[in-house]
C-alpha positions as CSV (number, residue, x, y, z in Angstrom):
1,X,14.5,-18.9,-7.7
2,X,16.4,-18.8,-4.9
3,X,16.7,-14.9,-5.1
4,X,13.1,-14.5,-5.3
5,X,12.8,-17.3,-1.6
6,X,15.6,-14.6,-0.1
7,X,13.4,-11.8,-0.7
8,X,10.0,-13.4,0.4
9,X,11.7,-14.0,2.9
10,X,13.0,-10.5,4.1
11,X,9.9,-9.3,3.0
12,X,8.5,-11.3,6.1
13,X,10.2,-9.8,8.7
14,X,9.3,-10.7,11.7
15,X,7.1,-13.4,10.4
16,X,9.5,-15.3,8.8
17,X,10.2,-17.5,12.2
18,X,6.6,-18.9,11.6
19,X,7.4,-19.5,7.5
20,X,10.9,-21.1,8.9
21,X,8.5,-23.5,11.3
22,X,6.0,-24.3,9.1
23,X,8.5,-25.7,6.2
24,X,10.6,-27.4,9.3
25,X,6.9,-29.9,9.8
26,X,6.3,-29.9,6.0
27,X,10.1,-31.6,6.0
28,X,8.8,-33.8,9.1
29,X,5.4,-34.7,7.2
30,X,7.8,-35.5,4.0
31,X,9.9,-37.5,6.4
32,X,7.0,-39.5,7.9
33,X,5.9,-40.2,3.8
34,X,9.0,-41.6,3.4
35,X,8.3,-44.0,6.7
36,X,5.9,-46.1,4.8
37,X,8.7,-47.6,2.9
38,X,9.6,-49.5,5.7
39,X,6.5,-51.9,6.5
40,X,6.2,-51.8,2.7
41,X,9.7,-53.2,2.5
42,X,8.7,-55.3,5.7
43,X,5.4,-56.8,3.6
44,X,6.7,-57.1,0.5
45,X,10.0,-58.4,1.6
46,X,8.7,-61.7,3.6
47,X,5.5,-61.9,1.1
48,X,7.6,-62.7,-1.6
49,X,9.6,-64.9,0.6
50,X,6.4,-66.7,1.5
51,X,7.0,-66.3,5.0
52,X,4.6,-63.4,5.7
53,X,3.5,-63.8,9.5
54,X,0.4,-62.0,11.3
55,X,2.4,-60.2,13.2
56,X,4.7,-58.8,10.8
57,X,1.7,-57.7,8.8
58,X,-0.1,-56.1,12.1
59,X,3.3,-54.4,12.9
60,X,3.7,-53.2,9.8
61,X,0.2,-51.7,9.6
62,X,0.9,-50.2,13.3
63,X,3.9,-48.6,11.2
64,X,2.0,-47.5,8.0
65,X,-1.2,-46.1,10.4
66,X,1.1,-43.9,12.9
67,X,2.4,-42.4,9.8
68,X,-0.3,-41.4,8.4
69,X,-1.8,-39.7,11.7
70,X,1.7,-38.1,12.0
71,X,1.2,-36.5,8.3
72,X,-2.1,-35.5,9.3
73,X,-1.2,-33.7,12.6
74,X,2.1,-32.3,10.6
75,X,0.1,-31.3,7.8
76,X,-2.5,-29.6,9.8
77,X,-0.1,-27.5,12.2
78,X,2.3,-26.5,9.3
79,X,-1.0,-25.6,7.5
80,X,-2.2,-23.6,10.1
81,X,1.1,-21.6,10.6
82,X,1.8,-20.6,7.2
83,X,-2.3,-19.3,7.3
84,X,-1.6,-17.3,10.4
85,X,2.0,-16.1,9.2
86,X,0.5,-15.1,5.5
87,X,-2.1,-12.8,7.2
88,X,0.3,-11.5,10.1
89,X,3.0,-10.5,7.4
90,X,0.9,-8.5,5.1
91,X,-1.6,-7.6,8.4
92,X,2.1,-5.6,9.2
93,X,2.7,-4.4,6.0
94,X,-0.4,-2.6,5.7
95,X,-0.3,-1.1,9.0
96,X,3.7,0.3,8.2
97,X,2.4,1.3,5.3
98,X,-1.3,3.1,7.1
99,X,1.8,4.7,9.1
100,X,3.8,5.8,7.0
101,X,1.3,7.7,4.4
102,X,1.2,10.5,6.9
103,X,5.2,11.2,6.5
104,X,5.7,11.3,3.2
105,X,6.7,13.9,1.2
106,X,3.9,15.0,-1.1
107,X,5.9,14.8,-4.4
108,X,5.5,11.0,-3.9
109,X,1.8,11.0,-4.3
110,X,2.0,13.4,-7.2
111,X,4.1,10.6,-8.9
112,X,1.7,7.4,-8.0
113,X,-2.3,7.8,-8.8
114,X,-4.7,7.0,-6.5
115,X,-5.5,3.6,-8.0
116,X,-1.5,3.0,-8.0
117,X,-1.7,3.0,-4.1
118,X,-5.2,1.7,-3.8
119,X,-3.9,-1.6,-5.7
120,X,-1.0,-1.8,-3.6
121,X,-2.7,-1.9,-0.4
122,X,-5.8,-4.0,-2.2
123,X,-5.2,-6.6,-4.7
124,X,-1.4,-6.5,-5.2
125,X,-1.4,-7.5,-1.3
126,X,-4.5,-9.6,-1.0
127,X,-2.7,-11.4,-4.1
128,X,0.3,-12.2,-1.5
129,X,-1.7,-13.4,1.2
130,X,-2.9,-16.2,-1.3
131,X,-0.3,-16.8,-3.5
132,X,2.4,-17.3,-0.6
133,X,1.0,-20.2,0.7
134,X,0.0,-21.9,-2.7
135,X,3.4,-21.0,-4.5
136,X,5.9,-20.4,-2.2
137,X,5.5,-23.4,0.0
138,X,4.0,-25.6,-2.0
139,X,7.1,-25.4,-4.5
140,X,9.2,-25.6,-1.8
141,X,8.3,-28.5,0.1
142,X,7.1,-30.5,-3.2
143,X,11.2,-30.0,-4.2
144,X,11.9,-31.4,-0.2
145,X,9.3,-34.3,-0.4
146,X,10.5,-35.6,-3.6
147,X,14.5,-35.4,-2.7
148,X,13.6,-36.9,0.3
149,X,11.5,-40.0,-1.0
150,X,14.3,-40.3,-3.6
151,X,16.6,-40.9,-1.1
152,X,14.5,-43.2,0.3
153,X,14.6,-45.6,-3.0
154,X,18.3,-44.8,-3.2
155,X,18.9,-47.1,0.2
156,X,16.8,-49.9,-1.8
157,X,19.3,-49.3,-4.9
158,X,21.0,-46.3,-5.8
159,X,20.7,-46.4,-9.0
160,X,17.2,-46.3,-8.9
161,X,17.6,-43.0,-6.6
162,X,19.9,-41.2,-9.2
163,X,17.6,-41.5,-11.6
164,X,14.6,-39.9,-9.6
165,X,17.1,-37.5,-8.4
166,X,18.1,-36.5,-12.0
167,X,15.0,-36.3,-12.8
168,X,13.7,-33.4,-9.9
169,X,17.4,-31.7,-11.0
170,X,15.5,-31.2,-14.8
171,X,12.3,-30.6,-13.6
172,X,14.5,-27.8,-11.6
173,X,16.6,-26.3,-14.6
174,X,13.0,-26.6,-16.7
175,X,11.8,-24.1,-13.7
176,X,14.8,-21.6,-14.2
177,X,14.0,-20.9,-17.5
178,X,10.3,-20.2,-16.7
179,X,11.0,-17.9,-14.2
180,X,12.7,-16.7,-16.7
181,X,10.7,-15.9,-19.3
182,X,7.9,-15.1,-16.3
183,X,10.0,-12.9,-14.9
184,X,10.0,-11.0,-18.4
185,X,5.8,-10.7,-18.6
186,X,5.1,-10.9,-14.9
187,X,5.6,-6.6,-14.5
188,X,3.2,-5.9,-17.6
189,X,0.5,-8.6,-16.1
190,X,0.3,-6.5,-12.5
191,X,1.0,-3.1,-13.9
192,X,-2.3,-3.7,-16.3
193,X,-4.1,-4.9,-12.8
194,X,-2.9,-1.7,-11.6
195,X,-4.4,0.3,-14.5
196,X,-7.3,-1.7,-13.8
197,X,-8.0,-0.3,-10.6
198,X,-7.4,3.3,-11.6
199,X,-9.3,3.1,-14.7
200,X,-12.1,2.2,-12.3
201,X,-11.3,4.9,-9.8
202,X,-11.3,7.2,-11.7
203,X,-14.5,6.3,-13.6
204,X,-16.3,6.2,-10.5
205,X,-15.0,9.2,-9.1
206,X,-15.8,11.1,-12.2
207,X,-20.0,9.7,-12.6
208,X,-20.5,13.8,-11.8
209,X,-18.8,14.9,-14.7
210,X,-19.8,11.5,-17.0
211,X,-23.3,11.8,-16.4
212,X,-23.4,16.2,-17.2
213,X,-21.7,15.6,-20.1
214,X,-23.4,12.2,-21.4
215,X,-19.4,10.9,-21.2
216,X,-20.9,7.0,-20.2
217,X,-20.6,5.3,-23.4
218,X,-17.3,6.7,-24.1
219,X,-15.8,7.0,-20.8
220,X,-17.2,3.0,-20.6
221,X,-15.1,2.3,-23.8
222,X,-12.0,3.2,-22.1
223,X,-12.6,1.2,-19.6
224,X,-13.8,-1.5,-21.1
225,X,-9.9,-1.5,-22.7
226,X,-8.4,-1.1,-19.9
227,X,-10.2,-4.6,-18.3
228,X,-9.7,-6.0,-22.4
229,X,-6.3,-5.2,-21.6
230,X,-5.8,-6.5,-18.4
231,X,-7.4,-10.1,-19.5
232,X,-5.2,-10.4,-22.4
233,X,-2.0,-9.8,-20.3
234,X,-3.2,-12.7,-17.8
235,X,-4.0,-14.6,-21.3
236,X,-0.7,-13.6,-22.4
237,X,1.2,-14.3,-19.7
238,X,-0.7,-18.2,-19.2
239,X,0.1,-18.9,-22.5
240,X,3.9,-17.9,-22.3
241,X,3.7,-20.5,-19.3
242,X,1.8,-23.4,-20.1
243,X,4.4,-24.8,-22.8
244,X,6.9,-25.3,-19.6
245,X,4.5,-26.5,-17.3
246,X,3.7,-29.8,-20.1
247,X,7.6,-29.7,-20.4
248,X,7.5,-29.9,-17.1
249,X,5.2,-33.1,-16.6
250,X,6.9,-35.0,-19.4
251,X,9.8,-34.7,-17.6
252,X,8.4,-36.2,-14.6
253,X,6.6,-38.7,-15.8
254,X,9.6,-39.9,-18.3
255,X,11.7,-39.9,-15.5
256,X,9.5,-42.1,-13.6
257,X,9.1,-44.5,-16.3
258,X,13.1,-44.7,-16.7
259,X,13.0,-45.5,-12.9
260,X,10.3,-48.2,-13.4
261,X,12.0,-50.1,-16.6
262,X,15.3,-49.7,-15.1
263,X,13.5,-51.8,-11.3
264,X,12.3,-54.3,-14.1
265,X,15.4,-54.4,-15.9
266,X,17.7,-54.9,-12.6
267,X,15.2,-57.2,-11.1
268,X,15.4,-59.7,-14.5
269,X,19.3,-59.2,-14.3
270,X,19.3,-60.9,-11.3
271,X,20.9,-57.5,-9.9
272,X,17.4,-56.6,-7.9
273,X,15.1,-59.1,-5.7
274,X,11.2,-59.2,-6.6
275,X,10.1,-57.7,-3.4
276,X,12.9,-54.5,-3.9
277,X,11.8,-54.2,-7.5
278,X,7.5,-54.3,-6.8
279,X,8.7,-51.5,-3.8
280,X,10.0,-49.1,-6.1
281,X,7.6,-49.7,-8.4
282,X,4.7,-48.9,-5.4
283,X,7.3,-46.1,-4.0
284,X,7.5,-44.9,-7.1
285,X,3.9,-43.5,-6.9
286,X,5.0,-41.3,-3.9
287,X,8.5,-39.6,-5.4
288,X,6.6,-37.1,-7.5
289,X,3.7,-36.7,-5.9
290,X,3.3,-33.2,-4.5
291,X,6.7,-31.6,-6.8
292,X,4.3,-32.3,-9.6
293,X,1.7,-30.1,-8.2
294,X,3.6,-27.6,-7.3
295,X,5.7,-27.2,-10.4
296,X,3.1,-25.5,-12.4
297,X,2.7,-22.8,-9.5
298,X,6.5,-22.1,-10.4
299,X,5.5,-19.8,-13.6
300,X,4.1,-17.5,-10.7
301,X,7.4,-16.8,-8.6
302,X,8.1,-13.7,-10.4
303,X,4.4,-12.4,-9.7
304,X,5.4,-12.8,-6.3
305,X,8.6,-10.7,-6.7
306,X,6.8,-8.7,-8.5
307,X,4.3,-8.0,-6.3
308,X,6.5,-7.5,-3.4
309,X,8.6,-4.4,-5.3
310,X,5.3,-2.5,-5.5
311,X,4.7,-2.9,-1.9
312,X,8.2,-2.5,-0.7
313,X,8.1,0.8,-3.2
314,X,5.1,2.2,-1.2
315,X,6.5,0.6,2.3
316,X,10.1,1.7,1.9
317,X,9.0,5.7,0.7
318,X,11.4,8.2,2.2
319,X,9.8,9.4,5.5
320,X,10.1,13.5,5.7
321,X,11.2,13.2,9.5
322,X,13.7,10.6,9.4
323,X,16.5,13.4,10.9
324,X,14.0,15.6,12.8
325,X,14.5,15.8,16.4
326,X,12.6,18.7,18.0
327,X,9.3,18.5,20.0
328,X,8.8,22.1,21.0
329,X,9.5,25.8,20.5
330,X,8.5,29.2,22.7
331,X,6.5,30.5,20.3
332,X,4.4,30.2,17.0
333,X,6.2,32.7,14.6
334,X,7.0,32.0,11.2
335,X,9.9,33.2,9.0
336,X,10.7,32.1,5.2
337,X,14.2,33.2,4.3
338,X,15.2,33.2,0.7
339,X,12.8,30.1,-0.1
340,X,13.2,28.5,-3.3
341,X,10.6,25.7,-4.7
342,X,9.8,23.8,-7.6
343,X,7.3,20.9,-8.1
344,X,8.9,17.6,-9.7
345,X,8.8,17.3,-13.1
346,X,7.3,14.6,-14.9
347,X,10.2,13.3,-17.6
348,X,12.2,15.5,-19.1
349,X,10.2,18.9,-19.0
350,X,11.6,21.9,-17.5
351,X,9.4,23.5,-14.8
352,X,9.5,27.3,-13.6
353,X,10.2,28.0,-9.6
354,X,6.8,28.0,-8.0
355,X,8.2,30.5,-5.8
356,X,11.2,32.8,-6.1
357,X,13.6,33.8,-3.2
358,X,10.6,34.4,-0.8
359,X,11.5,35.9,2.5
360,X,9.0,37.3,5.3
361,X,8.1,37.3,8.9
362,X,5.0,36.5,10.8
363,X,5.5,37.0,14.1
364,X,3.6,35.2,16.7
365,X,-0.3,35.9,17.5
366,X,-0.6,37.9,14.3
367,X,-2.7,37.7,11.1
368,X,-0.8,37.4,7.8
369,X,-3.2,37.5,4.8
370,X,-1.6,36.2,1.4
371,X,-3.3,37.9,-1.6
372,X,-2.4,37.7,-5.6
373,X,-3.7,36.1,-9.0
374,X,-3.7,32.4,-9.3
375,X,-0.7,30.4,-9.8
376,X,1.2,33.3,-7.5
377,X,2.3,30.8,-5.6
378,X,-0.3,31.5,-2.4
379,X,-1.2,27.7,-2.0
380,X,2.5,26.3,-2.2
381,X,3.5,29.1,0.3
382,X,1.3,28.0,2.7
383,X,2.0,24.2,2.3
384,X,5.6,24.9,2.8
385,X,4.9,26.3,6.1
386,X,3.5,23.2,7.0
387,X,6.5,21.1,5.4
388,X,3.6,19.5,2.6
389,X,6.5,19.9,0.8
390,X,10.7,20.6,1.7
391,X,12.1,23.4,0.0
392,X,14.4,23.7,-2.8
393,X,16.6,26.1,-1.2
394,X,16.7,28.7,1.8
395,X,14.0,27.5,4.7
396,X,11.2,28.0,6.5
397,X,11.1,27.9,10.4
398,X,8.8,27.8,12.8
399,X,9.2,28.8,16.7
400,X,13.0,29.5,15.7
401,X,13.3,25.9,14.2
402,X,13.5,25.0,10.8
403,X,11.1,22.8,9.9
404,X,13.3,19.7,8.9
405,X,14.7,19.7,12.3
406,X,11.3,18.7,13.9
407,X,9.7,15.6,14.3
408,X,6.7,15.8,11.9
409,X,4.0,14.6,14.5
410,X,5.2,17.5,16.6
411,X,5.4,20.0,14.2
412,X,1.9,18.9,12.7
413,X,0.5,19.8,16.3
414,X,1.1,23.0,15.8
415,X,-1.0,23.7,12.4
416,X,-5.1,23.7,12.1
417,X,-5.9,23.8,8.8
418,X,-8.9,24.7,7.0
419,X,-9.3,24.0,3.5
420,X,-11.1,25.4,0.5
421,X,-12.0,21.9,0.0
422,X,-13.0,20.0,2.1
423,X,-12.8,16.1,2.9
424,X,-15.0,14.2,5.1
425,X,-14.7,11.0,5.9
426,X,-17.1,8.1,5.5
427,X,-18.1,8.1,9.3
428,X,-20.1,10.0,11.5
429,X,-20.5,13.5,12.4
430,X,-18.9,13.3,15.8
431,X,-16.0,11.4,14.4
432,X,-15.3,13.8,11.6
433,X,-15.0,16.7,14.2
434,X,-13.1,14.7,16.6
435,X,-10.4,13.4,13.9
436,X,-9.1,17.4,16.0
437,X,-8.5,15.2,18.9
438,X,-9.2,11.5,18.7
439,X,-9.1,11.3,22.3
440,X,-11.6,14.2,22.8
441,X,-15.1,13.6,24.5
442,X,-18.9,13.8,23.2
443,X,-19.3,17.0,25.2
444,X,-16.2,18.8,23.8
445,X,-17.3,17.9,20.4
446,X,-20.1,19.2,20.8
447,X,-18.7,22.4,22.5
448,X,-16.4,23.1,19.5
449,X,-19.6,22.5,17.0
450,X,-20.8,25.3,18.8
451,X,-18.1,27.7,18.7
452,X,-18.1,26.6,14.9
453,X,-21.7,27.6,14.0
454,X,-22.7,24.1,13.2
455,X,-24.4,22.9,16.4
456,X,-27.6,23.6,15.5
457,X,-28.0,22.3,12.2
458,X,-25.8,18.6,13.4
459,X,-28.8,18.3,15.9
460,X,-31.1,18.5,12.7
461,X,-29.7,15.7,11.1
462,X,-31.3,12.3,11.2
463,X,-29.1,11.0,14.0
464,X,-27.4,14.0,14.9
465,X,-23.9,13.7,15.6
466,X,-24.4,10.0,15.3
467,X,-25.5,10.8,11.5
468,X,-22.9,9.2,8.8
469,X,-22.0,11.8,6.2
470,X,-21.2,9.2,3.1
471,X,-17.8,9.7,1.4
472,X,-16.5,12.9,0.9
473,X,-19.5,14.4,3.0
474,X,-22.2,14.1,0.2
475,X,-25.2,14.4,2.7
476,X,-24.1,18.3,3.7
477,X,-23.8,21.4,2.0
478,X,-20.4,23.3,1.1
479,X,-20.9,25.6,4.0
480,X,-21.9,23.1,6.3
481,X,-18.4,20.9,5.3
482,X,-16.6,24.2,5.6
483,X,-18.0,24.3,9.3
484,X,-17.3,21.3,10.3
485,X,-14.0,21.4,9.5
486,X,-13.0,24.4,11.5
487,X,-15.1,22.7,14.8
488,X,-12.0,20.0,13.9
489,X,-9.6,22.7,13.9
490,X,-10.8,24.2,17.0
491,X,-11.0,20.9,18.7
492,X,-7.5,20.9,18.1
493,X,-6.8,24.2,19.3
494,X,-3.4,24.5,17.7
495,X,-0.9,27.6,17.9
496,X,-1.2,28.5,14.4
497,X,-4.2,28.4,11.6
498,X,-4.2,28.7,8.2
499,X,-6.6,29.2,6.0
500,X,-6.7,28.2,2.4
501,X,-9.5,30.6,0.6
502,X,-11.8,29.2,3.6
503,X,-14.8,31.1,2.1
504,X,-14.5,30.5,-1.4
505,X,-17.0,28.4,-2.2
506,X,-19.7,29.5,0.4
507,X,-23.2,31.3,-0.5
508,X,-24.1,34.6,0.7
509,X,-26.4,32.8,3.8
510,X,-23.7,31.0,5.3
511,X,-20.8,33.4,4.9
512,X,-22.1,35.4,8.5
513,X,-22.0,32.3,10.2
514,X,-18.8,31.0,8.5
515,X,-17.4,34.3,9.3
516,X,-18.0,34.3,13.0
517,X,-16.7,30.7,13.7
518,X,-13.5,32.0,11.7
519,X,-13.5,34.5,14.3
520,X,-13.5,32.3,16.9
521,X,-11.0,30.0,15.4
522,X,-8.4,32.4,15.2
523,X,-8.8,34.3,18.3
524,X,-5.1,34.5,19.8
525,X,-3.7,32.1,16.8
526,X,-0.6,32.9,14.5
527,X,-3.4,33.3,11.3
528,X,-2.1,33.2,7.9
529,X,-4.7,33.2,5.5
530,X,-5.0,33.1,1.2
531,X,-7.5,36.0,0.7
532,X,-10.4,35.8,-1.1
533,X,-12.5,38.7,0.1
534,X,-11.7,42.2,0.8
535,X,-13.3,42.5,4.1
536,X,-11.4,39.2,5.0
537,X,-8.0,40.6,5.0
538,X,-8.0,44.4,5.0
539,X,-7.4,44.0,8.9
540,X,-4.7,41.3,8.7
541,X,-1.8,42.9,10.7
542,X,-0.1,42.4,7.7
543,X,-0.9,41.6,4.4
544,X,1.5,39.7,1.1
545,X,1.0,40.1,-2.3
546,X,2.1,37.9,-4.6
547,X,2.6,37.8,-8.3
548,X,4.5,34.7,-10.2
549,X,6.3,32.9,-7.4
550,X,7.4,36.0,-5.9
551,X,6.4,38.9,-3.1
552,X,5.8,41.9,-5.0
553,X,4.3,44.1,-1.9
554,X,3.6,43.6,1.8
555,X,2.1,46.3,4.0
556,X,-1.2,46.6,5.9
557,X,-4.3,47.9,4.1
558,X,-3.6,51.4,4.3
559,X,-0.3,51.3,3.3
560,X,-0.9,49.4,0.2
561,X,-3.8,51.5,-1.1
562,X,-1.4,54.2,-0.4
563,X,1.7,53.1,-2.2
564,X,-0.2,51.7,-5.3
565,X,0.9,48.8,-7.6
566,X,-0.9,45.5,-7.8
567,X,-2.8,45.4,-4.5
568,X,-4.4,49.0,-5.2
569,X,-5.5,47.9,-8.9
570,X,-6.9,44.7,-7.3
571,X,-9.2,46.7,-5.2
572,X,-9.8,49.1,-7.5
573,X,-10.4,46.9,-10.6
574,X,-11.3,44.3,-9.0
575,X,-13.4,43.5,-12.2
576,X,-10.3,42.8,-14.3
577,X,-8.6,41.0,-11.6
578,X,-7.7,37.5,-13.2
579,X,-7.7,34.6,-10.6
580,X,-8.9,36.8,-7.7
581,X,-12.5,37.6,-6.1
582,X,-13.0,40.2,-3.9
């Protein structure tokens, strides 16, 4: 238990002054509880005596009332600030976490699903914000408000005390072995929320692909398991618990019965007066109030640990820019030397080099086009030119500087990207374009829509550039996504473009106008572009093909058509080329 409080409590941060304060008043409000022994003792004390007077009684009522409203006020200050540090901490966590998505290496999102991460920043954390309160605290100051009446009883006759003392010290050890055995269970029971969530995902992300195939019935099945699952962990998991929480009461409750009997018994002896007797027996009430409340929320402790591994695993990811250092270079050229690179491998399988001891030069303010078949290794060149990924070996440098010596925001500012795929975000038109430049104004958003081709039809939306384009930009066309995306990149106006088969996907009708705001997005730009069309690289200043991880030629248009091999027979047999569309 108490590693489980010392993690909470580092997981708080800077929080943990408020968590600090609010158990400090829930120790004053136990304090003021154990104040109404006093006029008790007062009352009972002269009313068995017979000599009871008005003003005794009215002081101790004065007595019993102030502690009260001092239990009140306690209780609702200590409430408020373990409400307000609960939605500060995880309030910080998920904005570390918003900021820290952006420097991650790629690999790491490769190795947790969408759902994985959507859970962590979701339910796993909106699972904190309520549980802390409720479990951590609660257990915590039930344990401090029953020592605390205990010793109360203890100054009226100590053996009394020791017995409610001994029996919060089982209750305790009853508590270690159910964190125990919840500590066992607790993993399985959040992992199968965590399914949960990316079963759904992933079922909702797929409807396309359910409803063309008529997949609902059995795609449902699956997930219907998956929530089957997840209920009979939570089942599971209950029922491992509730045996301990019974054990639990019983020894509370026995405890207090000892303490009872054993009043009577010293009281008969002769060993105990009346009135110290009928105030344990009215204390008594108070010892094990709130700890036996709060012991059941005990079985729970591990889900908090539980829960605060995932999001310290998602928190705590290894930035890619934790050594980098450089803002700036002279220039925008690019050089590979001798790179290396393989994805991660899942388990124990072996994976072949995604690319090969790959060396080349693109000097700055020139066009590179990167042709071959696919899986060549085009896509991961370009995404380690933009540090997506760190290499396995050799590097990659840009302006002179290898890219792990820059700070990533800086070196980011010096890529537009353009996508065959295209993301849009749930927002409005104007937004979309100006996620270039966030700090950019209506009328330059509207001057890089322009320069992108997509002016005209934005203005024939519904709203305009005020229109929302739904997630993913459903409401648009592919070459109207493909459009807006390079207005972003030309709001941005960085020094170097690249272009990821930018054209792909776009119909005959929109390729002109794609075409042209391609034109004007790489005017004086270090371009490097994965071809797709002929007439989109043969006037690349240079141009790389690529075959298996590795550069097989590299030449201008002419030169390659001259010397043969696998750039000529793409050209020329262009209907046999695999992977490749000219």
């Amino acid at each position: 238990m108490r590693e489980i409080y010392a993690k909470f409590f580092r997981f708080a941060g800077r929080r943990k002054g408020k968590w600090y304060l609010a158990i400090l008043l829930e120790f004053l409000q136990s304090m003021a509880v154990a104040a109404e022994f006093v006029p008790l003792f007062i009352v009972l004390r002269d009313m068995v005596g017979g000599s009871l007077a008005a003003s005794t009684a009215l002081t101790a009522f004065a007595i019993m009332a102030a502690s009260v409203v001092a239990q009140i006020v306690l209780h609702y200050f200590s409430h408020k600030l373990e409400m307000q540090a609960s939605y500060l901490m995880l309030d910080d966590k998920r904005i570390s976490i918003g900021d820290r998505v952006k420097y991650m290496p790629m690999g790491f999102f490769n190795a947790h699903s969408l759902g994985n991460l959507a859970a962590v920043c979701t339910s796993v954390m909106d699972d904190l914000e309520s549980m802390s309160t409720a479990i951590i605290v609660r257990i915590l100051t039930g344990t401090i408000h029953a020592v605390v009446c205990s010793l109360a009883l203890a100054i009226v006759d100590w053996r009394v005390g020791f017995v409610f003392v001994a029996g919060i010290a089982c209750m305790l050890l009853v508590n270690s072995r159910m964190i125990v055995v919840s500590r066992r269970y607790s993993p399985d029971r959040l992992a199968a929320q965590m399914r949960l969530v990316d079963g759904v995902l992933e079922y909702i992300q797929g409807m396309g692909i359910v409803k063309s195939f008529n997949l609902g019935g059995s795609q449902a099945t699956s997930l219907e398991r998956t929530i089957d699952e997840t209920e009979r962990q939570n089942f599971f998991l209950e029922s491992k618990g509730t045996p301990y929480t019974v054990a639990q009461q019983c020894v509370l409750r026995l405890f207090g019965v000892v303490a009872v009997a054993l009043s009577c018994w010293l009281c008969l002896a002769g060993e105990m007066e009346l009135f110290e007797c009928l105030l344990v027996l009215v204390g008594g009430f108070f010892v094990y109030s709130q700890i036996e409340q709060a012991s059941s929320l005990a079985f729970m402790l591990p889900m908090v640990d539980a829960s605060i591994d995932r999001v310290l695993e998602v928190g705590d990811a290894p930035r890619m820019d934790e050594l980098g250092t450089v803002e700036s270079a002279p220039d925008a050229a690019i050089r590979m030397e001798h790179v290396t690179f393989s994805y991660p491998a899942s388990g124990e399988a072996s994976v072949r080099p995604a690319i090969k001891d790959v060396s080349l030069s693109i000097p700055a303010c020139t066009s590179c086009a990167i042709v071959g078949p696919s899986g060549s290794g085009k896509t991961t060149l370009v995404n380690l030119m933009a540090r997506f990924w760190d290499v396995d070996s050799g590097c990659v440098t840009v302006g002179g500087v290898d890219v792990r010596e820059w700070k990533l925001d800086s070196l980011m500012e010096r890529f537009s990207m353009v996508f065959q795929d295209v993301y849009l975000f749930n927002d409005t038109v104007e937004n979309n374009i100006r996620f270039g430049k966030p700090g950019a104004t209506h009328d330059e958003v509207v001057e890089a829509a322009r320069r992108a081709r997509c002016h005209e039809f934005i203005e024939q939306l519904p709203q305009g550039y005020d229109t929302v384009l739904g997630e993913g930009g459903a409401t648009v066309s592919g070459g109207e996504k493909q459009r807006i995306s390079i207005a972003r990149a030309l709001l941005k106006d960085a020094s170097v473009v690249l272009l990821d088969e930018a054209t792909a996907s776009v119909d005959p009708e929109n390729e002109q106008e794609l075409q042209a705001a391609i034109e004007e997005l790489t005017s004086e730009k270090t371009v490097v572009m994965i071809a797709h069309r002929l007439k989109t690289v043969r006037n690349a200043d240079q141009i790389i093909v690529m075959s298996e991880g590795g550069i097989v030629q590299r030449g201008t248009h002419d030169e390659l058509m001259g010397e043969g091999g696998l750039y000529r027979r793409f050209v020329e047999g262009r209907s046999q080329a695999i992977g490749w569309r000219l």
